[in-house]
N, C-alpha and C positions, 0 to 999 in steps of 0.2 A: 504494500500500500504506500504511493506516493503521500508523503507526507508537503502541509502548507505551505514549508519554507521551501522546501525543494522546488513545487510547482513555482513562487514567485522566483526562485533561482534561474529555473529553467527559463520562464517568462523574459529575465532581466538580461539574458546571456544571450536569447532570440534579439533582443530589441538593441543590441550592440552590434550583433552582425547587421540586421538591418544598415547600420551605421554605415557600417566597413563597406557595405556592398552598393552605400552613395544615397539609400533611405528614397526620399521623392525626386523623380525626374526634375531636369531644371526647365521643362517644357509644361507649363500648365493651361492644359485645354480649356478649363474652369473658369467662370464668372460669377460673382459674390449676388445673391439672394439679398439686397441691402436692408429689407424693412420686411416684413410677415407675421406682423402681429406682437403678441406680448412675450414670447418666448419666453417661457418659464423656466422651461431647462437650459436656459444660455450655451445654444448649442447656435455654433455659426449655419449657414447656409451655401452650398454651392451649387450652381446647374452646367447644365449643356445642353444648348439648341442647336441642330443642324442645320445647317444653311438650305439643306430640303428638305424640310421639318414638312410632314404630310399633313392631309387638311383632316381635323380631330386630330391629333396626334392620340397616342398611348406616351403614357408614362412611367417610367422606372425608378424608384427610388433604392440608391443605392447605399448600402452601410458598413463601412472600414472595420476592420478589426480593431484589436489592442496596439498600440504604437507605431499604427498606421494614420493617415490621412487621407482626405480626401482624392488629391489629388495624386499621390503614390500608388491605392488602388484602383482607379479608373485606368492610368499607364499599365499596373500589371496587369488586369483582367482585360483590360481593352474594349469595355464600354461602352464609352465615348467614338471608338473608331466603327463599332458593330451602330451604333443610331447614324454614322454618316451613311452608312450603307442602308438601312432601313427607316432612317424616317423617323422614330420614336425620340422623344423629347428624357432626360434626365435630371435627377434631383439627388444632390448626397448631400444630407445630413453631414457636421463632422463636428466630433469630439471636442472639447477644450480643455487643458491640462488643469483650470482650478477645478473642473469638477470632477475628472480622476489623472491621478498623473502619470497614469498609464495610457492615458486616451480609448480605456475601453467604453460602451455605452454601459449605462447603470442599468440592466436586466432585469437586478435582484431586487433594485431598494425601491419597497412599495412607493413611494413619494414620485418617482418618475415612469411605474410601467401601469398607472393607471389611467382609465379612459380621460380626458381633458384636465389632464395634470404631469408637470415635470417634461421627463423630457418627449412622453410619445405625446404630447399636445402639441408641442413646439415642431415635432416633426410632422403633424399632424397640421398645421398651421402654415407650414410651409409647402406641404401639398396643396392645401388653398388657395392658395399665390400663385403657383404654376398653373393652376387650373385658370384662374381668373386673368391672367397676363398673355397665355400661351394658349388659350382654348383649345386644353387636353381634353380628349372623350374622357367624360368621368366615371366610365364603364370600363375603362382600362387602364389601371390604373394599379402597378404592379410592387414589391419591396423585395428584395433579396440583402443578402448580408454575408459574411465571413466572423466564424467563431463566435465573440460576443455581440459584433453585429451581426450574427446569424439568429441569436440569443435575444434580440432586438428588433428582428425581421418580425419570430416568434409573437412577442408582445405588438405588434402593431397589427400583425392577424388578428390577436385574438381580442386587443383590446377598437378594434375598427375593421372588423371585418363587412363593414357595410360600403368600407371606401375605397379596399384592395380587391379587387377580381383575384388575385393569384400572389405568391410569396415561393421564395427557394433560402431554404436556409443552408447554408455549410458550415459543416463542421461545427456546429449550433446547438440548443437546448429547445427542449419544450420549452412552455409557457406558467407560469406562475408555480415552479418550485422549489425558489427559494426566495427567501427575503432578506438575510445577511452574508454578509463577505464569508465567513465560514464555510454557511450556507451555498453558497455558491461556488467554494472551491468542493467542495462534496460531491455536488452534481454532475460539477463538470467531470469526477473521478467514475460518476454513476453510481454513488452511494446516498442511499438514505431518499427521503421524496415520497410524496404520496405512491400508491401501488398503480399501475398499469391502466386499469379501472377505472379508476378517478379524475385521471389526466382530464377529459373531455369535459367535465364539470367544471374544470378549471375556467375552460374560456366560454362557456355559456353563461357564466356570473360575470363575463367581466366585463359584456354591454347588454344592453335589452335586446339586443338582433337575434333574430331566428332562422337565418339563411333567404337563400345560399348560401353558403360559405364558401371560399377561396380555396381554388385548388390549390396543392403542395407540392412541392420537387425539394427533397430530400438529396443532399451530396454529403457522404463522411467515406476516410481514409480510411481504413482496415488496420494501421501502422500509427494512427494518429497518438500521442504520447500527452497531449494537453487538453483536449477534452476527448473521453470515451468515445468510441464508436458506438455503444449501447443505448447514446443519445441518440440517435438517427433510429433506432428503433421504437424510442418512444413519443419521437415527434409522429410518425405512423400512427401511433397509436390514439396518441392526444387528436388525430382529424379526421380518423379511419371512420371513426363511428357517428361522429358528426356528419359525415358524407352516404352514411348507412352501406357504408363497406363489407363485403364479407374479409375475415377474418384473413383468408389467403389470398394471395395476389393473382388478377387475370389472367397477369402473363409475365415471363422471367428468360429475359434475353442475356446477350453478349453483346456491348457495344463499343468497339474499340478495346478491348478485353477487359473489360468491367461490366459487373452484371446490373443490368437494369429491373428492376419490378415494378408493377402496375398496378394501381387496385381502380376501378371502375365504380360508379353509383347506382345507384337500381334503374338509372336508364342507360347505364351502359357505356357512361362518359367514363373518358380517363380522368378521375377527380386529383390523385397521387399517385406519385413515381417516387424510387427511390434508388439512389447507384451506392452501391458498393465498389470504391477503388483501392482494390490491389496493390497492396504495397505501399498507399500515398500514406505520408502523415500530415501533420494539419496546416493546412493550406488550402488555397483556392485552386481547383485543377485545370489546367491547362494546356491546348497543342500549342506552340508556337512554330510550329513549320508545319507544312502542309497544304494541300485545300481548305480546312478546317481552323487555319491558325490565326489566334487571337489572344495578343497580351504579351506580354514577355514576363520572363521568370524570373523573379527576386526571393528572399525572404515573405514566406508565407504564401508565394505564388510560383504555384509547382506545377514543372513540366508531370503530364501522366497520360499525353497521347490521346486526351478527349479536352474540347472545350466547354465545359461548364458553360461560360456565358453565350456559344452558342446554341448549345442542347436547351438552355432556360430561356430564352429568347423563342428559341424552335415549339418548347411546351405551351407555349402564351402566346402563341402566332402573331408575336409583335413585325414578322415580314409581311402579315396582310395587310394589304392597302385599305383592302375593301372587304371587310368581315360585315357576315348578313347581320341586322338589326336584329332580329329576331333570337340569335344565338348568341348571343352576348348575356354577361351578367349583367343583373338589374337589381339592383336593391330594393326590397321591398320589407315593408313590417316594422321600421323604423323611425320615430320619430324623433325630433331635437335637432342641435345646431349642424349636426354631421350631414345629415340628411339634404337640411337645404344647402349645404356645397356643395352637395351632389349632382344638383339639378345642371341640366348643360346651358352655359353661358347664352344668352339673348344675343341673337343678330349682332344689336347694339352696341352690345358689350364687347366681343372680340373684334380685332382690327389685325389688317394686315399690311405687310409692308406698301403694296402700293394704294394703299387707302388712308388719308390721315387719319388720326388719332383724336378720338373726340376728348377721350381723358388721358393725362397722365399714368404710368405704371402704377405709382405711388397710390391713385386716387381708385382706380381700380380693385386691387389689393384690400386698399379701404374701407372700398364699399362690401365689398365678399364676407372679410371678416366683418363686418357691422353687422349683415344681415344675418351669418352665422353666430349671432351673441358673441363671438368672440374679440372685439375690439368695441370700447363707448363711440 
């Protein structure tokens, strides 16, 4: 049994190589999010729009690991270069060292993974801005992450599942089982935590929403040495039954030599997927040569002959231009400030570049949160 000190050694020893190996590119594709509300979690903002940002876009929010940034994993995963090819619009959330000086997101500590409070508000708030500035389809409208932002991914499924269609967590945690630092080094070991069972109760209490619920893509290493691989079993778990999954999976492939599984919904939809990679330890997985290649490899961002942010792109058909209205998620059954964000922008509201601007960014933004209770 890994002991405490050990794991933050381990942790401290990773975030030096980081170092050594040059930490964030000196290239940053990223533009500052300047205003979004009350941010309570004093969490900065970053985006990326394509220069052929499609009309409704889809939206990606994307979430750093531990003594990572913003802009270091958009360069490793290649994010950013995968929306210039398809069109999807980006949002990363990122860390600030007074609030851990690790720069992981706060998963555990109830004060930030509650619905309109701490820091999934503030990311929650910043999804409203995009939405209102960049007239994203609110029907698509996606979160992935890495380790504790995988851990973070988790909490914005389950505390806003009326605002995400879909989420991919790596190398990441369920949803509400812990609530102290201890607590949270435990998990991440896969000790201790509510039973199997229970997982699901978790995120049904943790808004009024009653579905749909957001498909899942499950990514963990087989080798991972910082959080269990046991966790990718019980995030299955915590969505399986919410989705009214049977117990085994539809289907169990080989994909690039990592095995893939399926579980489907009682009409037949692939609702979760889950890869098992061979060998990787914890990190974002990666091709970086190939027809398939995206990202380049640093600390925490691992070559393993698949790419992750393509296959997760691929599960959430963010290359469709043109997805039928009809099959798309719809939030329904939910009432309060989330809801009306949800609604898609008025004619009015959105502008395009060869159209002037009746209002400012600023004022925009303004009014979204006004109308969502969320700003006087």
């Amino acid at each position: 049994m890994r002991s405490l000190n050990d794991t933050l050694n381990r942790l401290s020893a990773l975030r030096s190589r980081a170092v050594e190996l040059g930490g964030s590119p000196d290239v940053d594709r990223l533009s500052d999010l300047p205003s979004f509300g009350s941010n309570p979690g004093a969490l900065r903002a970053r985006f990326y729009v394509p220069k052929a940002l499609t009309p409704a876009p889809a939206l990606v929010v994307v979430l750093h690991g531990c003594t990572q940034d913003a802009t270091g994993y958009d360069h490793g995963s290649g994010w950013s270069r995968l929306a210039d090819e398809q069109g999807f619009a980006l949002l990363f959330p990122e860390q600030q060292r007074a609030n851990n000086a690790n720069l992981c997101f706060n998963w555990f500590s109830p004060a930030d993974i509650k619905r309109d409070s701490g820091e999934a508000l503030s990311i929650r708030q910043m999804v409203a801005s995009m939405v209102a500035e960049h007239g994203i389809d609110p029907t698509r409208i996606f979160v992935t992450g890495l380790s504790a932002g995988g851990a973070m991914a988790s909490v914005m499924l389950a505390t806003y599942p009326d605002v995400f269609a879909g989420g991919a967590i790596i190398a990441g945690l369920p949803f509400g089982t812990a609530s102290t630092v201890p607590e949270a080094f435990d998990r991440m070991r896969a000790h201790g935590g509510p039973p199997a069972g229970k997982l699901a109760s978790l995120v049904t209490a943790a808004s009024p929403y009653s579905g749909p619920w957001p498909t899942i893509s499950v990514w963990h290493g087989d080798r991972d040495a910082t959080v269990s691989h046991e966790n990718a079993r019980l995030i299955v778990e915590q969505w399986r039954e919410l989705h009214g999954a049977d117990v085994e999976p539809i289907e169990t492939e080989t994909i690039d030599g990592h095995r893939r599984r399926r579980w489907c919904d009682r009409n037949g939809r692939a609702v979760i997927e889950e890869y098992h990679l061979a060998g990787l330890g914890h990190g974002t997985p990666l091709a970086t040569t190939g027809s398939d290649a995206c990202g380049a490899a640093g600390a925490y961002m691992l070559e393993a002959g698949i790419s992750s942010t393509r296959r997760i792109a691929d599960f959430w058909r963010l290359g469709d231009a043109l997805v039928d209205q009809k099959a798309r998620f719809r939030p329904e059954g939910i009432q309060g400030p989330s809801a009306k964000l949800l609604k898609p922008p008025s004619p009015a509201s959105v502008t395009h570049e060869s159209e002037p601007k009746r209002k400012g960014p600023a004022r925009i933004i303004e009014d979204a949160l006004r109308v969502a209770g969320l700003m006087r």
